[in-house]
N, C-alpha and C positions, 0 to 999 in steps of 0.2 A: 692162554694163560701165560703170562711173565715170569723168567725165569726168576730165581730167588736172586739178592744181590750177595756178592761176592765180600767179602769179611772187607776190603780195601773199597767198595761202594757203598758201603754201610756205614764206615768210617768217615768216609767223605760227606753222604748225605747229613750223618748226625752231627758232625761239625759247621756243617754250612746252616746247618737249622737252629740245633742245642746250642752250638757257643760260641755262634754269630749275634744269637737272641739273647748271650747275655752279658757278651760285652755292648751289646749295645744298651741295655738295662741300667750295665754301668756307669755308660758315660753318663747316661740321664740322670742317674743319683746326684752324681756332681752337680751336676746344674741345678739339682732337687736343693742339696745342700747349698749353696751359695743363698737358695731364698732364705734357708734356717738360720743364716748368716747374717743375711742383710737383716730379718726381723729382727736376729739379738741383737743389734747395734742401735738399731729405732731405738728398742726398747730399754736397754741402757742408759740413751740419751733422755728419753722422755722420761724415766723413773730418777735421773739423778736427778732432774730439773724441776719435778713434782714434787716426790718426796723432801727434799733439800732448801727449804723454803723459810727453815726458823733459824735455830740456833742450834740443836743438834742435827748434825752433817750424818749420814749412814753413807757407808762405799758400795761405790758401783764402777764393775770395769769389768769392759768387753774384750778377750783375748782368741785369738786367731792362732794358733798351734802350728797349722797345716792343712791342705787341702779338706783332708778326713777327719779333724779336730778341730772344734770351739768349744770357748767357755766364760761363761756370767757368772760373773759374782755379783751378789748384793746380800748387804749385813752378813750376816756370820754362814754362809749357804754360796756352795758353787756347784754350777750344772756343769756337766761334760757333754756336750753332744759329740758321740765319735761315730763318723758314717763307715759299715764296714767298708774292707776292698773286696770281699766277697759275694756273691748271688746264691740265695738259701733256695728251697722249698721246704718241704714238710712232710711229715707223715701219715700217708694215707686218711687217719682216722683223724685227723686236723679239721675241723666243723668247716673250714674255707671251701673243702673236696664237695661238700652238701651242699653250696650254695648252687643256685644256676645260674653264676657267671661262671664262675671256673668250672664247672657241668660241661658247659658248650667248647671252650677252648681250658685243655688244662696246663699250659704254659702260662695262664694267667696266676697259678699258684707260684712261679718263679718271683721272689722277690730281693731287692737290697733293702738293709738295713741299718736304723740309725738307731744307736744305743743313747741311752739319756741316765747320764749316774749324775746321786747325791755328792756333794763331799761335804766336810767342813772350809771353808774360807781359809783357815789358822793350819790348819793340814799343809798345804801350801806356804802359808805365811811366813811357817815356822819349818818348813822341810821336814815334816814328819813324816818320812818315808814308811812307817809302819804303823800309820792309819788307815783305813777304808772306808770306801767308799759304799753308798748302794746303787743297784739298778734298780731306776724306778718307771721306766719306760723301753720299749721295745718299738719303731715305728718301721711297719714295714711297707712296701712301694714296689707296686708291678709296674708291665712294659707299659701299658695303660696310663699311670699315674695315679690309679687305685691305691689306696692305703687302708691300713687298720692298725690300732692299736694295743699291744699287750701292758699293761702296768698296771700300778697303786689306784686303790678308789676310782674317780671319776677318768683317772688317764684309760682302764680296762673297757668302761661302760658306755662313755661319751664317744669313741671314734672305731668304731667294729660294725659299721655298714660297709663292705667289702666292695660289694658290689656297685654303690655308688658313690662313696665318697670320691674323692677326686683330690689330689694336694693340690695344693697352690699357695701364694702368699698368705691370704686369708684361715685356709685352714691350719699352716704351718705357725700360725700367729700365734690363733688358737691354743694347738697343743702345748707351744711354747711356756705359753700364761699357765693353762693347766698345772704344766711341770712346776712352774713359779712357786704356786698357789700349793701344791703338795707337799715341795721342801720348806717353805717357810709356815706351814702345820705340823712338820715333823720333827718333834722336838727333842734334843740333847737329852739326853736320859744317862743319870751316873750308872757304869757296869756295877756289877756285883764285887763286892768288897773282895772275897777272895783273889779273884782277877787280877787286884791291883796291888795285894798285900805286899809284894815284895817289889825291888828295884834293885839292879846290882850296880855294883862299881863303876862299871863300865858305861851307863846308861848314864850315872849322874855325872860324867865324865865329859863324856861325849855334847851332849847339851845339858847341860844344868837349868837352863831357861822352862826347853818342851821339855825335856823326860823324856826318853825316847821309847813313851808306852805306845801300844794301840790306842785310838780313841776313832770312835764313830758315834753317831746318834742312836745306834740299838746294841753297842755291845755289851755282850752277857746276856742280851735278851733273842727269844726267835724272833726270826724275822722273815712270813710265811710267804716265799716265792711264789706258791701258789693261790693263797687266798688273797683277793685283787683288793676284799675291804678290811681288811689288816692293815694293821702298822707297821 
């Protein structure tokens, strides 16, 4: 029988294993992202050149942040893709624990993640620093290349085979278009009068143009993090 390991071989083992496996997870994300990247830019181009064919012109533009930041605008809607710099898992009772991939090896529960928010286009436009945004996707990515999806309507339901999906160009297209196709149904909704009855001095000061109110497409309204067929 072997001796137990010593608190400084224990250290060593779990660093060489735990987070060796997940910087190297990391690096993958990046390169993960880059496809997320390249697709938004296809598809920018193909949407301005499609759409843009009459007389009324709609905008579209592809912006590149940073490594861990993109974003598409088109018509009055811009997506955020922000890849974390962090490596997640989950907790125990996480439906992933039950599949029999992550059964057999459960570092396959270790994943990176790329957050996917609504904005308004004029948020930006107009530097409305006290607008928000929503999260309407969660994409998460093992050492594998395995993904599933957390979000709105069809982003929850469409991509939560864990065990085989696979990203790649094609699939990241995909969810891409999904996201599209979610904010451009998500409709501007006026808040509740109360909300907005007042405005001070200082707000019609500051920009007289925006008002420098909140605005989002469900403020004043819930908006049920947990129910995926919600608005």
């Amino acid at each position: 029988m072997s001796a137990p390991l010593t608190a400084k071989e224990l250290i060593v083992k779990t660093l060489k294993e735990k987070s060796v496996m997940k910087l190297g997870l990391y690096k993958q994300s990046k390169e993960v992202f880059k496809i997320f990247k390249e697709n938004l830019r296809e598809i920018n181009d193909e949407l301005s050149k499609e759409v843009n064919d009459g007389d009324v012109k709609l905008s579209f533009n592809y912006t590149e942040k940073s490594e861990h930041e993109a974003s598409f605008s088109f018509a009055g809607d811009t997506l955020v893709f922000h890849l974390h710099s962090n490596i997640f898992s989950f907790e125990k009772s996480h439906y992933i624990y039950n599949t029999p991939y992550v059964k057999k090896d459960e570092d396959r529960a270790y994943c990176a993640v790329i957050n996917v928010y609504n904005f308004l286009t004029d948020s930006f436009k107009y530097n409305r620093e006290n607008d928000v945004g929503y999260l309407i996707a969660r994409i998460f990515i093992n050492k594998e290349l395995h993904f599933f999806v957390e979000g709105k309507r069809q982003m929850g339901f469409l991509y939560n085979n864990f065990g085989n999906s696979v990203i790649d160009k094609a699939s990241s297209r995909a969810i891409i278009e999904s996201a599209i196709l979610y904010a451009i149904d998500f409709d501007l909704l006026m808040p509740n009068y109360e909300q907005v009855k007042q405005v001070s001095i200082a707000e019609i000061y500051s920009n007289s143009e925006a008002l420098q109110q909140k605005t989002g497409k469900r403020l004043g309204f819930m908006f049920q993090a947990d129910n995926m067929d919600s608005e």
